[in-house]
C-alpha positions as CSV (number, residue, x, y, z in Angstrom):
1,X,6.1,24.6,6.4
2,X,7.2,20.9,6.0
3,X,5.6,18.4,6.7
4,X,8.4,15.8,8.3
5,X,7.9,11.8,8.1
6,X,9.8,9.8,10.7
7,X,11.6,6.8,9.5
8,X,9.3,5.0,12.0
9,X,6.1,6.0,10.3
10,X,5.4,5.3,6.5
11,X,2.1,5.4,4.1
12,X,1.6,2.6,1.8
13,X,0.4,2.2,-1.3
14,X,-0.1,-1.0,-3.2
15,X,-2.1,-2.1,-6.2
16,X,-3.7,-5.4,-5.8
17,X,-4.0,-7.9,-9.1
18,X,-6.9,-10.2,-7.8
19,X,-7.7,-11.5,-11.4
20,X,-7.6,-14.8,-10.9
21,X,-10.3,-14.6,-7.8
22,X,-12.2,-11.9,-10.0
23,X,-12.3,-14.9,-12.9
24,X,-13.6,-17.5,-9.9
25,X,-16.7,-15.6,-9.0
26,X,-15.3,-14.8,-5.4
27,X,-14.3,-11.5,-4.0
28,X,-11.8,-10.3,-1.6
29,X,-12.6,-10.7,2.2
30,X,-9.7,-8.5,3.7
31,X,-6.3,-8.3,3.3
32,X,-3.2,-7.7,5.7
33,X,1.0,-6.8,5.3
34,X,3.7,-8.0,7.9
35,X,7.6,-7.7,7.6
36,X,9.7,-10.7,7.6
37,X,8.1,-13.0,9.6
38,X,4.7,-14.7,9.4
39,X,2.3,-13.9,12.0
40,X,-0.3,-16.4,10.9
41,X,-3.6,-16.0,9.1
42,X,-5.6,-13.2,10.1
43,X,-2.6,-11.3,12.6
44,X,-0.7,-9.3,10.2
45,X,-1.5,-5.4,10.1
46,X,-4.9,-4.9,8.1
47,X,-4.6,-3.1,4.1
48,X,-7.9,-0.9,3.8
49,X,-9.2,-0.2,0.2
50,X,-8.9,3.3,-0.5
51,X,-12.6,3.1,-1.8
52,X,-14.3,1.3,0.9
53,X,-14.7,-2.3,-0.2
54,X,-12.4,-5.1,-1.9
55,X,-14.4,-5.0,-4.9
56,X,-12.4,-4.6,-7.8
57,X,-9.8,-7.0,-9.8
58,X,-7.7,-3.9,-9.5
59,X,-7.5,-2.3,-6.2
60,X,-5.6,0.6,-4.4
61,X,-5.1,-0.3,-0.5
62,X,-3.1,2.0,1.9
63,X,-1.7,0.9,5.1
64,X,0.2,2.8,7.3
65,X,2.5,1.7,10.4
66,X,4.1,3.6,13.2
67,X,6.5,0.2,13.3
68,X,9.3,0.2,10.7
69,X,11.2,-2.4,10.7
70,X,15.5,-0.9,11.6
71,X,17.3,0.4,9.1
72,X,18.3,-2.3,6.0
73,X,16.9,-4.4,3.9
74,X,13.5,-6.6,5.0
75,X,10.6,-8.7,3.1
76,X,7.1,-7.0,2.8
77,X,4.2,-9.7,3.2
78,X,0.9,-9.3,1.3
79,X,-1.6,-11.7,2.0
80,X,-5.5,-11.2,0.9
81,X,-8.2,-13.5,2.5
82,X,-11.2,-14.7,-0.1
83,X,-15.2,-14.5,0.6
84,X,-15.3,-18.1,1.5
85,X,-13.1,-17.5,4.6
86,X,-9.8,-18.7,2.7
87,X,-6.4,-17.1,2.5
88,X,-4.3,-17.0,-0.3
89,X,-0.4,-17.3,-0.8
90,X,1.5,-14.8,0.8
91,X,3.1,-12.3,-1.6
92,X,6.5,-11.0,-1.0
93,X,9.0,-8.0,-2.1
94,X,12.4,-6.8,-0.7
95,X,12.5,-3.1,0.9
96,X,15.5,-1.5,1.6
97,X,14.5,1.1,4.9
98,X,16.6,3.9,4.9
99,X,18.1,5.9,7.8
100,X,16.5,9.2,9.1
101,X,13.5,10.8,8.2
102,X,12.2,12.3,5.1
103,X,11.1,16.1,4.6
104,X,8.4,16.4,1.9
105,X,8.0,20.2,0.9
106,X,5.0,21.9,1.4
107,X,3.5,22.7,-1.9
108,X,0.7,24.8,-2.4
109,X,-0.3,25.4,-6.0
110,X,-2.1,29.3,-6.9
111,X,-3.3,28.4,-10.3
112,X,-2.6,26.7,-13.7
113,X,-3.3,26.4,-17.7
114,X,-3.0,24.3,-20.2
115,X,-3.3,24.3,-23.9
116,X,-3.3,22.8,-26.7
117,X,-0.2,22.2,-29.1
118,X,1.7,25.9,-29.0
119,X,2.5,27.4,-25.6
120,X,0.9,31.0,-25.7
121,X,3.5,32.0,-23.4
């Protein structure tokens, strides 16, 4: 069975380069995505770190929205907020949303090998 994924719902992955805040003795607070247009401080749609906690120069957040923007290309926001209360510089990158929905395959895997250097058939 497939698994289908609307074009109005998507998962999120991003990798988060804090080092400059990691270098300043100050963590990450929070952080939030929008599309296109600034909400303001604090209103976009929240990123939660896949571990639990903002703690890491290097961090893996997932997101995911029910609210696509239509079809075309649009600007993803990131924006993090510091431990002092202060938000940095939104970051931005263009995505191109496609039409229709995607159909990911559902894999299920019964075993595997490995081995080292010659294949042993």
């Amino acid at each position: 069975m497939g698994a289908a994924m609307n074009s109005r719902s998507l998962l999120l992955a991003f990798s988060l380069i804090a080092g400059g805040l990691a270098t300043a003795q100050t963590g990450i607070q929070q952080g939030e995505y929008f599309w296109d247009t600034d909400p303001g401080n604090g209103n976009g749609s929240p990123l939660v770190a896949v571990d639990g906690t903002f703690g890491q120069a290097l961090e893996q957040v997932l997101a995911e929205t029910g609210t696509l923007p239509t079809p075309g290309a649009h600007v993803l926001y990131l924006r993090v907020q510091d431990d002092n209360g202060g938000w940095g510089p939104a970051f931005s990158t263009v995505i191109e949303v496609l039409q229709g929905s995607l159909l990911l395959p559902d894999i299920q895997v019964s075993q595997g090998e490995y081995f080292w250097d010659t294949d042993p058939g």
